[in-house]
C-alpha positions in Angstrom: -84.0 -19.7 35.2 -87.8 -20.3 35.7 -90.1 -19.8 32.3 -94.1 -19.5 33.3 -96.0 -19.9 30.4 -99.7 -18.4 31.9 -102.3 -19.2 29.1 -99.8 -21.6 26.1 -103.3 -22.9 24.9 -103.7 -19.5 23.1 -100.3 -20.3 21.0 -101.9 -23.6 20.1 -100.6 -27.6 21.1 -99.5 -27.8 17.6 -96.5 -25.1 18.4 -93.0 -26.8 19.5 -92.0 -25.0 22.6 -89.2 -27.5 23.3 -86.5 -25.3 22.7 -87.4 -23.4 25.8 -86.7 -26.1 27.8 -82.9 -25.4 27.2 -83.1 -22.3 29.0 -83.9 -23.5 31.8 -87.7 -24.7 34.0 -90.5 -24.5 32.0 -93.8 -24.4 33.2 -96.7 -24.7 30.7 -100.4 -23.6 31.8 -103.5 -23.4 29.7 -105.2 -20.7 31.2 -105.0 -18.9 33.9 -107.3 -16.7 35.8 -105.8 -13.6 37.8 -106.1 -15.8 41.5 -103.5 -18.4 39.6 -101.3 -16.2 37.6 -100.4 -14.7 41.5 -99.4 -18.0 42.9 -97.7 -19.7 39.6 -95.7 -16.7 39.2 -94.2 -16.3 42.8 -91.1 -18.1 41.7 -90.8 -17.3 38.2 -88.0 -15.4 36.5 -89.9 -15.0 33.1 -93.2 -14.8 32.6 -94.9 -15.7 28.5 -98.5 -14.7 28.3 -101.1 -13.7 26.2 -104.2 -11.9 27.6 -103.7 -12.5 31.1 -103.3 -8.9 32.9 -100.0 -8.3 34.3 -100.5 -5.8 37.4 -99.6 -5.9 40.9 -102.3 -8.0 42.0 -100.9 -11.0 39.5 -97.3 -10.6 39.9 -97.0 -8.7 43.5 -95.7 -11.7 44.8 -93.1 -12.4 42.1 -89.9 -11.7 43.5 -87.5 -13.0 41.4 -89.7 -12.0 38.2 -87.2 -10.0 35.5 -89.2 -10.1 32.2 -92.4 -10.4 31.0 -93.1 -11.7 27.2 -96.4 -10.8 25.2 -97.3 -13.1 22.5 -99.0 -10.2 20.7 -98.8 -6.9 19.5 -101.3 -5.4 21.9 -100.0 -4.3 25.4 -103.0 -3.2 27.0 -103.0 -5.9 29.7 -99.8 -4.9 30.6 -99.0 -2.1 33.7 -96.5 -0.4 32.6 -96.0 1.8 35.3 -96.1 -0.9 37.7 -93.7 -3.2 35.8 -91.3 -0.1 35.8 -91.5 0.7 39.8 -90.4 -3.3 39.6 -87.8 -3.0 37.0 -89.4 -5.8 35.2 -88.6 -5.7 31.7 -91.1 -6.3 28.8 -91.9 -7.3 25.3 -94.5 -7.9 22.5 -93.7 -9.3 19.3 -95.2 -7.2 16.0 -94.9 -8.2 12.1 -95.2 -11.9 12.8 -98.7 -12.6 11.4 -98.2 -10.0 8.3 -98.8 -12.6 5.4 -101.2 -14.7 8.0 -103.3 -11.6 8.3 -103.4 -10.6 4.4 -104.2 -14.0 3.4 -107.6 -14.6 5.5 -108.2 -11.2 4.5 -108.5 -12.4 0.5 -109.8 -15.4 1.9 -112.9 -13.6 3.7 -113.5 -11.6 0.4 -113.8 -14.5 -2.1 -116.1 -16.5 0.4 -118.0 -13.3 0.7 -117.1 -11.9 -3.4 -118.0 -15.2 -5.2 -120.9 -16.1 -3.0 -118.8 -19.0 -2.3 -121.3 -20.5 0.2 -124.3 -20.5 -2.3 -122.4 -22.4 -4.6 -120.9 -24.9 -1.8 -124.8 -25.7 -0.8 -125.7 -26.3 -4.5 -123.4 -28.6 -5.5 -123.5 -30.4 -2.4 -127.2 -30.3 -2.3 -127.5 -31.9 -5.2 -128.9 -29.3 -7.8 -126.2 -29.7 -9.7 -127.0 -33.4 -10.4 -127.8 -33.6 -14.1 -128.4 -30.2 -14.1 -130.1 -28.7 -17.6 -126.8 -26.4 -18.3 -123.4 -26.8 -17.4 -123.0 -23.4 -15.6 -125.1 -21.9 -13.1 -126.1 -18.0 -13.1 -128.0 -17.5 -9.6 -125.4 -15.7 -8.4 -123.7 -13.1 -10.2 -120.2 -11.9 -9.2 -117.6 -9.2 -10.4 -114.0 -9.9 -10.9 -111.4 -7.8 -8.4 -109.6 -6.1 -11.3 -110.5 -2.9 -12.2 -112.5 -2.5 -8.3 -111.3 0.4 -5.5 -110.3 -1.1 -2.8 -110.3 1.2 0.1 -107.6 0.4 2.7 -108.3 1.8 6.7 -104.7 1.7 8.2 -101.8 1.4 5.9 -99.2 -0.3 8.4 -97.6 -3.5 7.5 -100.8 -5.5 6.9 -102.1 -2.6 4.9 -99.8 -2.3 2.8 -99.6 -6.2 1.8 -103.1 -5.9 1.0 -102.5 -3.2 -1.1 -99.7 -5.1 -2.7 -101.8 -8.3 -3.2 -105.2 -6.3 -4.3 -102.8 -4.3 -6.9 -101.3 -7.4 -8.1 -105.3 -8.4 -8.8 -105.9 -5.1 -11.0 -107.4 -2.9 -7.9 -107.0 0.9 -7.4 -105.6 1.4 -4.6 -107.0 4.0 -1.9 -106.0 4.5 2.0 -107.0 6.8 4.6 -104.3 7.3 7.5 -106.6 7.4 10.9 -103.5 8.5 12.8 -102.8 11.1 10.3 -98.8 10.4 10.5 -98.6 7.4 7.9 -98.0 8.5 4.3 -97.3 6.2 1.3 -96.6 7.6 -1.9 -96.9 4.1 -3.8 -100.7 4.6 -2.8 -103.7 7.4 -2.8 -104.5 9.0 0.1 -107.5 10.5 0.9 -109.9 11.9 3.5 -112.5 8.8 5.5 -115.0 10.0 3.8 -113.9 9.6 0.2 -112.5 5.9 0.9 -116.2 5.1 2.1 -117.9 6.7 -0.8 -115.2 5.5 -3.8 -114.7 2.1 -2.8 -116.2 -1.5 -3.7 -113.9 -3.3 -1.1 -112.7 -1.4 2.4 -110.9 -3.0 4.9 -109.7 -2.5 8.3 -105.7 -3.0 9.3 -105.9 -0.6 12.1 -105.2 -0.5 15.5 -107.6 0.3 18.3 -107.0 3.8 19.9 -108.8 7.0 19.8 -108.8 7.7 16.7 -110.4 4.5 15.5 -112.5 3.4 18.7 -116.3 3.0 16.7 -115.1 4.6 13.5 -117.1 2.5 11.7 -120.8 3.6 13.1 -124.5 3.7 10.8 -123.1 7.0 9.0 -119.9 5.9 8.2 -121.7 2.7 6.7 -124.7 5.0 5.0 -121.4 6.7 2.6 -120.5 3.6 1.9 -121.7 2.2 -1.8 -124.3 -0.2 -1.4 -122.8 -3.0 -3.5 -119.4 -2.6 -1.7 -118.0 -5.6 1.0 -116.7 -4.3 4.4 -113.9 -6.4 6.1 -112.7 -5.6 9.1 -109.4 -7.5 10.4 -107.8 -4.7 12.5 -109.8 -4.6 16.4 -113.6 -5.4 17.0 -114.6 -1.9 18.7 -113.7 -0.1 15.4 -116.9 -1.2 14.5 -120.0 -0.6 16.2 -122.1 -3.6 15.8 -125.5 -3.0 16.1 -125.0 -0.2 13.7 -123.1 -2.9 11.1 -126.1 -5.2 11.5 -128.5 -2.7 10.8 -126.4 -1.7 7.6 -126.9 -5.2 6.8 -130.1 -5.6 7.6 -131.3 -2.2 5.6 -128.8 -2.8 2.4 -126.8 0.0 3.5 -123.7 -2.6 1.9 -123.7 -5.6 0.5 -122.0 -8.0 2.5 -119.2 -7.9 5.8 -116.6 -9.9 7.1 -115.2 -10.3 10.5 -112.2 -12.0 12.2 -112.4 -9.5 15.2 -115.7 -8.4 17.5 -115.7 -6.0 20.3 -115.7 -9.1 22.8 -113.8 -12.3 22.6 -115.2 -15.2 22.4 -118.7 -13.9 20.6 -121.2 -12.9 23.4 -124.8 -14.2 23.2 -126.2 -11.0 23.2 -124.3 -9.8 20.0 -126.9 -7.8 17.8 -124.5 -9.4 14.7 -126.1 -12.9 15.4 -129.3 -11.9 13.8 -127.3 -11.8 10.6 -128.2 -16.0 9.8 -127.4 -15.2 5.6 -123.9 -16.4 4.5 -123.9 -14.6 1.7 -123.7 -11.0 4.1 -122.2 -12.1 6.7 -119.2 -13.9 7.8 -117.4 -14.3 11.0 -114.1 -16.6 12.0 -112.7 -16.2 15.1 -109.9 -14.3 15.6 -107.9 -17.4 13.5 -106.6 -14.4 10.5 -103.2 -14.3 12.8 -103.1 -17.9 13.2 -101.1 -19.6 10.4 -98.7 -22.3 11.8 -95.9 -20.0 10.0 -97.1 -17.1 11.8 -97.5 -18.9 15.4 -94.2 -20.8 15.0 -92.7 -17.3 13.8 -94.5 -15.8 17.1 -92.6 -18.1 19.1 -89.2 -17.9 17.4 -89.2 -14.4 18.3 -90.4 -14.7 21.7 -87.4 -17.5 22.5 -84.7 -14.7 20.9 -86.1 -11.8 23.1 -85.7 -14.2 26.3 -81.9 -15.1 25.1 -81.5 -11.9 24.4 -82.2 -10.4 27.5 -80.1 -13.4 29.6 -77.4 -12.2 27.8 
């Protein structure tokens, strides 16, 4: 058997992948555009990729190709009608990043929360060098407990922020945006409410329909204007010239971001007017990322390929 692995530099160099090498050639590539995926796939019996699309101009030429492996949730660069004409089988890999995703989500709030970068600069820029007081007021912050903390998306990520922010003293608010996921442990109420009612909200939710620039100027305008927005779910849920001019006017206080609506950052992003630490922060896409969660990721991946030998 014949294992491709199209674009392994988005798993990481840190991440074993040794064990593949039991089941048979493996082949590891960094990237690959959609001209390469079509010739290093001709041969190839399984395929492990990440955002490379999988249609019949990459894989046409794949004869002996019987399964395809995502290391994600998302599916969109898969055709799935075209992988079913084949019978080429295929598979993603969901839950892996749960606590991975929770944790950067906590950590994004107390950068943002505790104006964590203020303090950083003033140490480090030597104000605090026999200082007349011990303690430094500049920056005032609240403590979590006794907060609302508005959760968009209650999936499995959700819900371990709900866990973690209850365990912290929160109340605990979530708004379904598919409608079909109810937790009694939790309130649920209507979008508008969670905007209006919370100091935290958050975003767990996938990108579909339903969710696809939910968070626009009006949805921002009912939010409180001391409240932090953080938005770990997919980039176009927010529309982002309409979060930097929520910013900008003091529509809310501060956002954070591990997702944007195109990956890497463009250079024409409206969000890069936003230079203030203290409003805004942005990783990239790293809130899946833990080693625990990649080597997890690939664990999973290696069963679904012995699985489906067997």
């Amino acid at each position: 058997m014949k294992i491709v692995f199209l674009d392994a530099k988005t798993i990481g160099s840190d991440i074993d992948l040794s064990r593949f090498y039991e089941l048979g050639e493996v082949e590891l590539y960094d990237f690959s555009t959609t001209e390469e995926a079509a010739q290093r796939v001709v041969d190839a019996d399984v395929v492990v990729l990440n955002k490379v699309k999988i249609n019949e101009e990459t894989i046409g030429n794949a004869k002996n190709l019987k399964l395809v492996c995502v290391t994600a949730t998302g599916t969109d660069n898969l055709d799935k009608e075209y992988l079913a004409s084949r019978g080429i089988a295929w598979r993603n890999v969901a839950g892996y990043s749960t606590e991975s995703v929770a944790q950067h989500t906590f950590a994004m709030l107390f950068y943002l929360y505790e104006k964590l970068r203020y303090y950083d600069d003033y140490v480090k820029q030597g104000f605090y060098v026999e200082d007349k007081m011990f303690t430094h007021f500049a920056k005032s912050f609240c403590q979590l407990s006794g907060k609302t903390w508005g959760i968009i998306g209650l999936g499995n990520i959700g819900r371990r922020v709900a866990e973690i922010a209850k365990a912290f003293g929160c109340q605990i608010l979530y708004y379904s945006t598919s409608g079909k996921n109810h937790q009694s442990a939790y309130q649920e109420v209507d979008f508008d409410s969670l905007l209006a009612k919370s100091d935290i909200v958050s975003v767990h939710a996938p990108l579909d329909e339903n969710t696809k620039g939910l968070m626009n100027f009006a949805a921002f305008q009912k939010m409180q204007n001391h409240a932090i927005f953080l938005n770990l779910g997919r980039g176009p849920i927010v529309v982002e010239e309409d979060l930097c001019q929520a910013l900008e006017q003091g529509e809310i206080a501060a956002a954070g971001l591990d997702v944007l609506s195109k990956e890497p950052m463009q250079r024409e992003n409206p969000l890069l007017r936003i230079k203030d630490s203290q409003k805004l922060l942005i990783t990239p896409h790293i809130g899946w990322a833990s080693v625990e969660a990649r080597t997890n990721l690939m664990q999973i991946i290696y069963g679904q390929i012995c699985e489906y030998m067997k």
